[in-house]
N, C-alpha and C positions, 0 to 999 in steps of 0.2 A: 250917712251910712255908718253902721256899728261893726264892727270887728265881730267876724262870726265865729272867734276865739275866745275865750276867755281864760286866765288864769287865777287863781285864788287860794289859799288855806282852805281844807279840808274841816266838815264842822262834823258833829254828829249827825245830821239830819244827809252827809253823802252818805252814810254809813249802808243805806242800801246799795246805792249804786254802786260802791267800791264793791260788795258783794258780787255784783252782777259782773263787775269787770273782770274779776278774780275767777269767776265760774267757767266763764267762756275764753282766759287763757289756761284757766283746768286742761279745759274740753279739747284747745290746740295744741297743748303741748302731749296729751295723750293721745291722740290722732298723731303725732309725729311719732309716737315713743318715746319719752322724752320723761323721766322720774320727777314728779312733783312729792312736794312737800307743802300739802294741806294744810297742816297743823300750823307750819313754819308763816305760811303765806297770811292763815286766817289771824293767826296772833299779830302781824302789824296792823293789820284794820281795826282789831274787837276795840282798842281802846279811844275810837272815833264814837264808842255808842254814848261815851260816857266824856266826851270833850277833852280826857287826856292826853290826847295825843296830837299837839297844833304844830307838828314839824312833818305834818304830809300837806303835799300840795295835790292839786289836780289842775287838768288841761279840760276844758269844758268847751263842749261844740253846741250851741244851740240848749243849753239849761243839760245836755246831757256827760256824764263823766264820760272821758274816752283815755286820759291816763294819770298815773299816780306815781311820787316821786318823795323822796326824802333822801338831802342833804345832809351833811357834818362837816360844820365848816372848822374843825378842829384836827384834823387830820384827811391823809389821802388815803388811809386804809392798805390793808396788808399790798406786800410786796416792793412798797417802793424804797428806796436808799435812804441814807440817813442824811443826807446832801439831797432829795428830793424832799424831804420831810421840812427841812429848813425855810425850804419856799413857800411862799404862800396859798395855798389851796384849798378849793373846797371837793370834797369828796362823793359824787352821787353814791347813795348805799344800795339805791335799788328802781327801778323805771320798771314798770307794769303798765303795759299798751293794752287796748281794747284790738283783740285781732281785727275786729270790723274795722280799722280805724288804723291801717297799714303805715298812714305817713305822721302818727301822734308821733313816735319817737325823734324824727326828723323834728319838727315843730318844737319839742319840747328841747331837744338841743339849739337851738337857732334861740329861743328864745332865753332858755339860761347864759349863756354868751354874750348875749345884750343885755342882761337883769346885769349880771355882775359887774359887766365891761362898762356899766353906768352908777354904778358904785362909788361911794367916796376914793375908800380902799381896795382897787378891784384885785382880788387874787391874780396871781401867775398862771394859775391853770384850775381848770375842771378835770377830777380825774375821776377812774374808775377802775373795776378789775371784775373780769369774768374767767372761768375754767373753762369754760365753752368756746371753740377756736373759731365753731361758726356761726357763733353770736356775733366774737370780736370782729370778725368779717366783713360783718353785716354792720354795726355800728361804725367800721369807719368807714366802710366804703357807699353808708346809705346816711348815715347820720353825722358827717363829716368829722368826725373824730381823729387822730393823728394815734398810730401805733405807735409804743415805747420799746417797749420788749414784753417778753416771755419771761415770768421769773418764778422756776419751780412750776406748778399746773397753771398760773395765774397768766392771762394774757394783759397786761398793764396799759391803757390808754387812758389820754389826754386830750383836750381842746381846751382852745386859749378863749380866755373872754375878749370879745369884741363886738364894737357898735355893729348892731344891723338895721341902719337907716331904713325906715318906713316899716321897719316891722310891727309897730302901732295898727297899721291899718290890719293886720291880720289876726293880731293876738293882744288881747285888750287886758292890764293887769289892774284891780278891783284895789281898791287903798288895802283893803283887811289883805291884800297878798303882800308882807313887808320882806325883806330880806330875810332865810331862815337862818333860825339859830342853834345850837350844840343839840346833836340826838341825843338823846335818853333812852334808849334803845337800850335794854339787857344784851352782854354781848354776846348770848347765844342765837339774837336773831338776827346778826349785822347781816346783810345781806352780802355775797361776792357773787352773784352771777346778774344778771339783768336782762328782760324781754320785755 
Protein backbone atom coordinates (compact mmCIF):
# COMPACT_ATOMS: atom_id res chain seq x y z
CA UNK A 1 0.00 0.00 0.00
CA UNK A 2 1.27 3.58 -0.91
CA UNK A 3 0.75 6.66 1.29
CA UNK A 4 -2.11 8.44 -0.25
CA UNK A 5 0.02 11.58 0.57
CA UNK A 6 2.51 12.86 -0.98
CA UNK A 7 5.02 15.63 -0.32
CA UNK A 8 7.43 17.27 -2.89
CA UNK A 9 9.11 20.71 -4.33
CA UNK A 10 6.84 22.47 -6.37
CA UNK A 11 7.84 22.41 -10.38
CA UNK A 12 6.55 24.59 -13.07
CA UNK A 13 4.31 21.95 -14.48
CA UNK A 14 1.96 22.56 -10.58
CA UNK A 15 1.82 25.85 -11.78
CA UNK A 16 -1.76 25.25 -12.80
CA UNK A 17 -2.85 23.61 -9.92
CA UNK A 18 -1.50 26.10 -7.50
CA UNK A 19 -3.66 28.39 -9.64
CA UNK A 20 -6.63 26.25 -9.01
CA UNK A 21 -5.84 26.26 -5.19
CA UNK A 22 -5.40 29.86 -5.01
CA UNK A 23 -8.81 30.46 -6.93
CA UNK A 24 -11.15 28.49 -4.70
CA UNK A 25 -9.35 29.95 -1.40
CA UNK A 26 -10.18 33.44 -3.44
CA UNK A 27 -13.70 32.13 -3.56
CA UNK A 28 -13.67 31.30 0.52
CA UNK A 29 -12.14 33.88 1.87
CA UNK A 30 -14.68 36.15 -0.15
CA UNK A 31 -17.89 34.19 0.87
CA UNK A 32 -16.43 35.01 4.54
CA UNK A 33 -15.66 38.63 3.88
CA UNK A 34 -12.42 38.42 4.30
CA UNK A 35 -9.88 41.18 2.04
CA UNK A 36 -7.71 39.21 -0.29
CA UNK A 37 -4.85 40.32 -1.93
CA UNK A 38 -4.78 38.86 -5.68
CA UNK A 39 -1.82 40.47 -6.88
CA UNK A 40 0.07 39.54 -3.50
CA UNK A 41 -1.06 35.80 -3.71
CA UNK A 42 -0.63 35.48 -7.58
CA UNK A 43 2.99 36.83 -7.52
CA UNK A 44 4.29 33.76 -5.11
CA UNK A 45 3.11 31.28 -7.78
CA UNK A 46 4.03 33.21 -11.28
CA UNK A 47 7.55 32.26 -10.69
CA UNK A 48 6.57 28.30 -10.66
CA UNK A 49 6.02 28.98 -14.57
CA UNK A 50 9.38 29.58 -15.21
CA UNK A 51 11.10 27.10 -12.28
CA UNK A 52 12.38 30.04 -10.26
CA UNK A 53 10.96 29.55 -7.59
CA UNK A 54 12.11 25.76 -5.90
CA UNK A 55 11.36 26.85 -2.11
CA UNK A 56 7.45 26.14 -2.53
CA UNK A 57 6.43 22.84 -1.51
CA UNK A 58 3.04 21.23 -1.89
CA UNK A 59 1.02 18.41 -0.05
CA UNK A 60 -0.50 16.16 -2.79
CA UNK A 61 -3.56 13.76 -2.45
CA UNK A 62 -3.87 11.40 -5.11
CA UNK A 63 -1.45 13.37 -8.14
CA UNK A 64 -3.83 16.36 -6.88
CA UNK A 65 -2.38 19.84 -5.08
CA UNK A 66 -4.40 20.26 -1.99
CA UNK A 67 -1.67 22.63 -0.18
CA UNK A 68 1.23 24.99 -0.68
CA UNK A 69 3.91 26.18 1.88
CA UNK A 70 7.19 28.05 1.85
CA UNK A 71 9.78 28.19 4.65
CA UNK A 72 13.00 30.47 5.70
CA UNK A 73 15.05 28.77 7.63
CA UNK A 74 16.94 32.02 8.37
CA UNK A 75 14.78 33.59 10.53
CA UNK A 76 11.25 33.30 12.58
CA UNK A 77 9.94 36.58 10.99
CA UNK A 78 8.47 39.65 12.52
CA UNK A 79 7.55 39.78 16.08
CA UNK A 80 9.67 37.68 17.83
CA UNK A 81 12.56 38.74 20.58
CA UNK A 82 15.93 39.12 20.05
CA UNK A 83 16.56 36.01 22.66
CA UNK A 84 13.89 34.12 20.31
CA UNK A 85 15.80 35.11 17.27
CA UNK A 86 18.98 33.47 18.72
CA UNK A 87 17.35 30.02 18.73
CA UNK A 88 17.06 28.07 16.12
CA UNK A 89 14.20 28.17 13.78
CA UNK A 90 12.48 27.78 10.81
CA UNK A 91 9.98 30.11 9.83
CA UNK A 92 6.54 29.12 7.84
CA UNK A 93 5.93 32.41 5.63
CA UNK A 94 2.82 31.15 4.35
CA UNK A 95 0.38 27.76 4.18
CA UNK A 96 -2.42 27.96 1.55
CA UNK A 97 -5.06 24.86 2.05
CA UNK A 98 -7.34 23.84 -0.74
CA UNK A 99 -10.81 24.67 1.25
CA UNK A 100 -11.94 21.20 -0.28
CA UNK A 101 -9.34 19.76 1.80
CA UNK A 102 -10.26 20.91 5.49
CA UNK A 103 -7.59 18.73 7.20
CA UNK A 104 -4.24 19.75 4.59
CA UNK A 105 -3.17 22.28 7.29
CA UNK A 106 -3.35 19.70 10.08
CA UNK A 107 -1.21 17.10 7.89
CA UNK A 108 1.02 19.68 6.64
CA UNK A 109 1.89 20.58 10.41
CA UNK A 110 2.33 16.86 11.61
CA UNK A 111 4.37 16.36 8.78
CA UNK A 112 6.98 19.44 9.08
CA UNK A 113 7.46 18.42 12.85
CA UNK A 114 8.65 15.11 11.63
CA UNK A 115 10.69 16.52 8.39
CA UNK A 116 12.75 18.58 10.79
CA UNK A 117 12.56 16.51 14.07
CA UNK A 118 14.58 14.03 11.61
CA UNK A 119 17.14 16.40 10.67
CA UNK A 120 20.70 16.42 11.38
CA UNK A 121 20.34 19.75 12.96
CA UNK A 122 16.70 19.89 13.99
CA UNK A 123 15.59 23.40 14.81
CA UNK A 124 14.03 24.58 18.28
CA UNK A 125 10.92 25.37 16.82
CA UNK A 126 8.51 26.01 13.79
CA UNK A 127 7.22 29.44 14.01
CA UNK A 128 4.82 31.56 12.57
CA UNK A 129 2.71 34.81 12.85
CA UNK A 130 -0.83 35.82 11.66
CA UNK A 131 -2.92 39.29 12.46
CA UNK A 132 -5.91 37.16 12.28
CA UNK A 133 -6.99 36.11 16.05
CA UNK A 134 -9.18 33.43 14.32
CA UNK A 135 -6.85 32.05 12.20
CA UNK A 136 -4.44 31.88 15.39
CA UNK A 137 -7.37 29.94 16.98
CA UNK A 138 -7.75 27.62 14.57
CA UNK A 139 -4.02 26.70 13.91
CA UNK A 140 -3.50 25.97 17.40
CA UNK A 141 -6.34 24.40 18.44
CA UNK A 142 -6.72 22.36 15.02
CA UNK A 143 -3.23 22.15 13.75
CA UNK A 144 -1.56 21.61 17.17
CA UNK A 145 0.40 24.55 17.26
CA UNK A 146 1.35 26.01 20.88
CA UNK A 147 0.45 30.03 21.50
CA UNK A 148 3.37 32.46 22.27
CA UNK A 149 1.93 35.67 22.66
CA UNK A 150 0.41 38.71 20.95
CA UNK A 151 3.06 41.18 19.97
CA UNK A 152 1.65 44.42 18.65
CA UNK A 153 -1.42 43.00 15.78
CA UNK A 154 0.77 39.80 15.38
CA UNK A 155 -0.44 36.70 17.12
CA UNK A 156 3.02 34.61 17.43
CA UNK A 157 3.08 30.73 17.29
CA UNK A 158 5.25 27.90 17.53
CA UNK A 159 5.48 23.91 17.38
CA UNK A 160 8.37 21.97 18.32
CA UNK A 161 9.78 19.59 15.79
CA UNK A 162 9.18 16.01 16.70
CA UNK A 163 9.14 12.39 15.46
CA UNK A 164 5.74 11.13 14.38
CA UNK A 165 6.26 7.53 14.29
CA UNK A 166 4.46 5.87 11.24
CA UNK A 167 3.69 8.99 9.68
CA UNK A 168 5.28 7.25 6.51
CA UNK A 169 2.37 5.35 5.99
CA UNK A 170 0.29 8.58 5.49
CA UNK A 171 2.37 10.94 3.86
CA UNK A 172 5.10 9.82 1.54
CA UNK A 173 8.22 12.38 0.84
CA UNK A 174 9.64 11.98 -2.94
CA UNK A 175 13.73 12.35 -2.74
CA UNK A 176 13.24 15.86 -5.08
CA UNK A 177 11.38 17.04 -1.46
CA UNK A 178 14.92 17.80 0.38
CA UNK A 179 15.03 20.17 3.27
CA UNK A 180 14.03 23.82 2.22
CA UNK A 181 16.49 26.40 2.00
CA UNK A 182 16.70 30.44 2.48
CA UNK A 183 13.59 32.43 0.63
CA UNK A 184 14.32 34.82 -1.97
CA UNK A 185 11.22 36.20 -1.55
CA UNK A 186 11.30 40.18 -2.14
CA UNK A 187 10.33 41.59 1.08
CA UNK A 188 7.32 42.94 -0.11
CA UNK A 189 5.60 39.56 -0.45
CA UNK A 190 6.84 37.97 2.95
CA UNK A 191 3.79 36.62 3.89
CA UNK A 192 2.27 37.27 7.97
CA UNK A 193 -1.06 35.78 7.89
CA UNK A 194 -1.79 32.10 6.79
CA UNK A 195 -4.96 29.82 5.60
Amino acid sequence: MTAPYCVRALAPADFPQASRVLARRWSREADRGRPIDHERDYALILPLRTGDHPKLHGLFEDEELVAIWELDTTSPGPGWSTSERRERSVCLFLLYTDPAHPNAGRLVSLWLADHFARTPRPPAWLRCSTLDGRLAAHITGTWGWQRVRQEGGLHLLQLPPEVKPHLNLLIAEQPACGAPVVSTRPPALTRTDHS
